[in-house]
C-alpha positions, 0 to 999 in steps of 0.5 A, a space after each residue: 378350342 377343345 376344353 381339358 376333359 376333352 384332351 385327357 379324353 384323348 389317349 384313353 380314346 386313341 388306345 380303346 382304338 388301337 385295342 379295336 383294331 387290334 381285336 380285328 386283325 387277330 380275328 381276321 387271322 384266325 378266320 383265315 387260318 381256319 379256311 386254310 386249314 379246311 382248304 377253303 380258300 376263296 378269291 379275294 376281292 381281286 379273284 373274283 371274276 376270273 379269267 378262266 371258268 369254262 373252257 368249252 369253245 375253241 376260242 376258249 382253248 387258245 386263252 387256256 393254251 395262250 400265257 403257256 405258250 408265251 412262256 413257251 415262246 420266251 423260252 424258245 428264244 434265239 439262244 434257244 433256237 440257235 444251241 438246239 440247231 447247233 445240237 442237232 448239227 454236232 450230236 445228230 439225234 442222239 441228245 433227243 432222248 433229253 428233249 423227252 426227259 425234259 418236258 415233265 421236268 420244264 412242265 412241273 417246275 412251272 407249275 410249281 412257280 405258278 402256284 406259289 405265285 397264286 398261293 403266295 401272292 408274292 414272288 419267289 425270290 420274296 419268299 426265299 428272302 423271308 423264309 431263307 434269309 436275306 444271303 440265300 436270296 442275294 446268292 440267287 438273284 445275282 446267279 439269275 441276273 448274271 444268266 439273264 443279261 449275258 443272255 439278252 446280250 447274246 439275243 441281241 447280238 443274234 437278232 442284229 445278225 440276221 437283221 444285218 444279213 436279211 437287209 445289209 443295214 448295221 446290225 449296231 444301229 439295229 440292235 440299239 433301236 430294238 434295246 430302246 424301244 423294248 425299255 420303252 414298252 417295258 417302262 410304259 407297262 405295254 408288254 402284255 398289249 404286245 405279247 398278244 400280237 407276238 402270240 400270232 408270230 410262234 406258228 413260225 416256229 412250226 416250220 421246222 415241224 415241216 423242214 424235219 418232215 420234208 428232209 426225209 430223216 431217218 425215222 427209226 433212228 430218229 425213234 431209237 434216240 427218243 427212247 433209249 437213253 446214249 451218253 456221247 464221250 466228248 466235251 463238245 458232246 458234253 457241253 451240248 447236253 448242258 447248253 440243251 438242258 440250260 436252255 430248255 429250263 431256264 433260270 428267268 422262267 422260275 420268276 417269271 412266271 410267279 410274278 405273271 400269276 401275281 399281276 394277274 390276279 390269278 386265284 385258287 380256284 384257277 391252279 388246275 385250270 393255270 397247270 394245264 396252260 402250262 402243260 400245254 404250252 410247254 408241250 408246244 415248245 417241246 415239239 418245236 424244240 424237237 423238231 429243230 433238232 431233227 431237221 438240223 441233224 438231218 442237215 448238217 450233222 456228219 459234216 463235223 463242223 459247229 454252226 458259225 453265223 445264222 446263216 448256216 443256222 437257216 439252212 435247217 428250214 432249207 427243205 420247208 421254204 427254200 430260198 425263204 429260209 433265211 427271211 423266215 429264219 430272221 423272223 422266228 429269231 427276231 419275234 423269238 428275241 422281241 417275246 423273250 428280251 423283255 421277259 428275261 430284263 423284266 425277270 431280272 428286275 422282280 428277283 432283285 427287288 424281291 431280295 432288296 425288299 423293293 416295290 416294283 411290278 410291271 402294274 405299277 408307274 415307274 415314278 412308284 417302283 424307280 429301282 425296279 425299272 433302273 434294274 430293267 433299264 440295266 439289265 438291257 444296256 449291260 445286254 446291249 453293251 455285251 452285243 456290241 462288243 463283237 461277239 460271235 453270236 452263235 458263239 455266245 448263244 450257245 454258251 450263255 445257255 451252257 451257263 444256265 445249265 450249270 446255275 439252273 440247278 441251284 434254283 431248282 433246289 431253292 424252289 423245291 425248298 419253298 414248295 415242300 414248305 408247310 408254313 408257306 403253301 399249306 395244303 398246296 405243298 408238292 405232290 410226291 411226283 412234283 418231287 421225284 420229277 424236280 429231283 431228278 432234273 436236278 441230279 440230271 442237270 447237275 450229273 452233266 456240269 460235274 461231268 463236263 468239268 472233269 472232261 475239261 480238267 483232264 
């Protein structure tokens, strides 16, 4: 039993406490404020032994190039593939000139998420809502989540065609078995075991290097369209360069990438070792993006006619594999679709519950972030629902990639707010060619939706 001098003891004792702590949280603060202010910031606890010290070995190249080229990948998912295909076949090579344009572009937007991830260690969408406002933060989680299902829906759908055609079993049964076991690896938390094992499928993307070879296109034209910038009259045209720029800087890889930096436990000591993986993977992607086009301009273009099935999409690696075109094709689009699906479900689920104020993160059980993973489990039924509806796939794939080309714009511009934003990077705000870069993907982007839209209101 505690005696009464003991229990008026009590208060005074709990609040000398209070005033203790008090006193080290703001000389925590002013230590920290201080080595952010000299650029002193060292890794935390977590940081300590990082991923990325010497980059010497071979080996070593490919852990630079690997997170790089699976956001590379991701983005090089069947809408991708199919709407790059289906611009080659309707324009030839005269968008080429956007794919050059588009690779600094993707290349320092990147960067950016990447560094407010590590800087930050929260995602994007967390930051706009404490920095911006709840709305702001609402606005582009419901434009990033829309983009996302409508394209896991068109994925799936395109995924369940090739299947479909290769075996001539139902693409239905196929494709809700692929929608459930890639909630299941999402929710058991093994994505990134399988992500090192999809890393080995993206070769196959190489092929189409080879088929734009084998096909004997012309070269000089093909250097001329590179270059020198044409503008195709037409809404069709118009709606290709969309559907190319939407596909190519997608709404999904901004979050994405923020949130990967996050779960990692990436430091500061890691940004330029972090921008260069970036760099090289999305230099990877580009050339495939690329070389797709070639090889379907040189197939299929002056035939005036779109792609309708994935099987008229193969024929472009026809001239590297011959008869193996489809077989290969199917692989690429359903490796393509099994990276891609659970990065844009799982992009789904960070930037709502970064708006909502949610725990959630791939790291965590589900019995500790159940909104976040019903955001997940969501966004791939809707996905699923969407692909059983009996969508042309091409049709949608494509469209679903002129969607993000109109949306794309509004995030570029929120990202741009937070990474010029003193209060939220300190030292590691924008560069100036951060900026140029990310303005003029903005007025690109935004210079094709609005004059897209007056072509169809005429």
């Amino acid at each position: 039993m505690k005696n009464s001098s003991e229990k008026m003891a009590e208060p005074l004792i709990a609040k000398e406490a209070q005033k203790g702590i008090r006193a080290m949280e703001k000389e925590e603060k002013f230590v920290s404020k201080k080595l952010w202010d000299e650029g002193k910031i060292v890794a935390d606890r977590f940081h300590l032994h990082g991923a990325y010290k010497t980059r010497r070995k071979i080996s070593d190249f490919f852990k630079l190039a690997k997170s790089g080229t699976i956001t590379g990948a991701a983005d090089n998912d069947p809408a991708g593939i199919v709407t790059y295909t289906q611009v080659g076949a309707f324009a030839g090579y005269s968008l080429l000139w956007l794919m050059l344009l588009s690779l600094p572009m993707l290349s320092v937007v990147e960067e950016m998420s990447a560094r407010v991830g590590v800087i930050t260690k929260k995602g994007i969408n967390r930051v706009v809502r404490e920095n911006y406002g709840f709305k702001f933060a609402v606005f582009l989680a419901l434009i990033t989540a829309v983009a996302n299902i409508l394209t896991i829906g068109a994925d799936l759908a395109g995924m369940a065609e090739v299947f479909h055609i290769v075996t001539g079993y139902s693409a239905a049964l196929f494709v809700v078995v692929i929608a459930l076991i890639l909630a299941y690896v999402l929710v058991q938390k093994n994505y990134k075991v399988l992500s090192r094992y999809l890393f080995l499928l993206t070769p196959i993307f190489l092929l189409y290097i080879v088929s734009g070879v084998m096909v004997d296109p012309e070269w000089g034209e093909i250097v001329k369209n590179t270059l020198i910038p044409s503008f195709p009259h037409g809404s069709q045209y118009l709606m290709m360069a969309v559907g190319l720029l939407g596909t190519t800087i997608s709404p999904y890889l901004i979050f994405w990438q923020a949130s990967e930096e996050i779960e990692d436990h990436k430091g500061v000591k890691e940004l330029r070792q972090e921008g260069k993986g970036v760099w090289l993977g999305m230099l990877f992607a580009h050339i495939v993006f690329y070389f797709i086009i070639v090889a379907s301009g040189a197939v299929f273009f002056g035939q005036n006619n779109l792609l309708q099935t994935a099987g008229d999409a193969a024929q472009a690696l026809r001239p590297a594999v011959g008869i193996w075109a489809m077989l290969f094709y199917s692989l690429g689009i359903i490796g393509a679709g099994i990276i891609a699906i659970p990065v844009l479900a799982a992009s789904t689920g960070y930037v709502i519950k970064d708006a909502m104020h949610w725990a959630g993160g791939l790291n965590m059980r589900e019995d500790k972030a159940r909104s976040f993973y019903t955001v997940i489990i969501l966004a791939l039924m809707v996905g699923l629902v969407i692909a059983l509806c009996g969508i042309q796939p091409v049709k949608a794939l494509v469209y679903s990639q002129v969607l993000n080309g109109f949306l794309m714009p509004f995030l570029l511009f929120a990202l741009l707010k937070v990474c010029n934003n003193r209060k939220i990077l300190g030292r590691f705000v924008n560069n100036i060619w951060s900026n140029i870069i990310t303005w003029l993907a903005i007025v690109v982007m935004l210079g094709f939706d609005i004059i897209l839209v007056l072509e169809w209101l005429k």
